[in-house]
C-alpha positions, 0 to 999 in steps of 0.5 A: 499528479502524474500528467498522462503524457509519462504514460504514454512514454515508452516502457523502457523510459519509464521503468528509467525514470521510475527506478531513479526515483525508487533507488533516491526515495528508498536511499534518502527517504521522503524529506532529503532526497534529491530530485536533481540526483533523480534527474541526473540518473535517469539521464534526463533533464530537469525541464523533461521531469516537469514535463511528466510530474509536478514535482517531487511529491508527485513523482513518490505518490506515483511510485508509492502507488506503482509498486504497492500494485506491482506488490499486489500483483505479485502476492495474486488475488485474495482466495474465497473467503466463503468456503468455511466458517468464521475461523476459516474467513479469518485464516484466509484473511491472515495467510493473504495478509502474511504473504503481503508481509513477506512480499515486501520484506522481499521488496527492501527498496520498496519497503524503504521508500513506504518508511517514508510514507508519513513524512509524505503524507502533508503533501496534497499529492499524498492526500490525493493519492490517498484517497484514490487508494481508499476509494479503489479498496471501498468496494473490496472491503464491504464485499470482504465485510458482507461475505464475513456476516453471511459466515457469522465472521463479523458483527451484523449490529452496528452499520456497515459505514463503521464496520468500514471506517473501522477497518479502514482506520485500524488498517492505517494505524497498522501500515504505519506502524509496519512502516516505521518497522524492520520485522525479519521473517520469522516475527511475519507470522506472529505480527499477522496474527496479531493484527489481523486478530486485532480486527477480528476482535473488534468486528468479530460477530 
């Protein structure tokens, strides 16, 4: 885990010390790259990066975590989702998921360093990481969930816990996927169809 006292280091510091490990993960991947080479870019010493992290996995959790953020950031809020009918949910949800699509093919770095997120995801940082991710989504998506069975987008037979364990589950096997892949631009529009019609047919109403 990242110890609060990085956080507390200028921005400039840590923009150094995080861009080091980026252009190390995103170089090498999860199992080869070097924590000392990250050490040595950042112009800091080995001692100073235990100081912030634990160790290696701690530091591509946080980096992972920071730009998939930053990602999201950048993409903006998912519009309305009650503005229409069921076709119109699904089309909102598509287009927001193209644009996160497009967002991080633009992001090369960063889209490599995720093609590692499965060699990372042993690693009880990970699985920690993980789970706060999951957790921080929860809320949004038994919202997305409600608000798709008030416009008859999805199923009202079955209990929300699994329409969420559901979603969450295809959503998974989708990014990891997407991850091991190096779609150019012009299959996103296809593959985002595709996937989010894959959950549409399976939580459809």
């Amino acid at each position: 885990m990242v110890r609060p006292r990085f956080t507390k280091l200028p921005q400039k510091q840590q923009q150094s010390i995080l861009q080091a490990a980026l252009d190390e993960f995103a170089a090498h991947g999860f199992h080869e790259a070097s924590l000392n080479r990250m050490i040595e870019a950042a112009g800091i010493s080995k001692g100073t990066m235990y100081y912030y992290f634990d160790g290696k996995e701690d530091l591509y959790t946080y980096v992972a975590r920071t730009g998939l953020a930053g990602l999201f950031v950048r993409v903006g809020p998912l519009p309305e989702l009650d503005r229409g009918g069921a076709d119109e949910f699904w089309s909102v949800l598509e287009g927001y998921y193209l644009n996160l699509l497009r967002a991080l093919a633009a992001s090369p770095q960063l889209a490599a360093l995720l093609r590692g997120w499965t060699a990372a995801s042993g690693t009880p940082s990970f699985q920690a990481a993980q789970g706060d991710l999951e957790q921080a989504s929860m809320p949004w998506i038994e919202q997305a969930l409600a608000t798709g069975q008030g416009v008859g987008a999805v199923r009202e037979d079955l209990p929300p816990s699994l329409l969420i364990a559901v979603v969450m589950g295809m959503g998974q096997a989708m990014d990891i996927w997407l991850m091991a892949q190096q779609p150019d631009d012009d299959a996103l529009p296809g593959l985002a169809s595709s996937l989010i019609g894959m959950i549409r047919r399976a939580v459809s109403a």
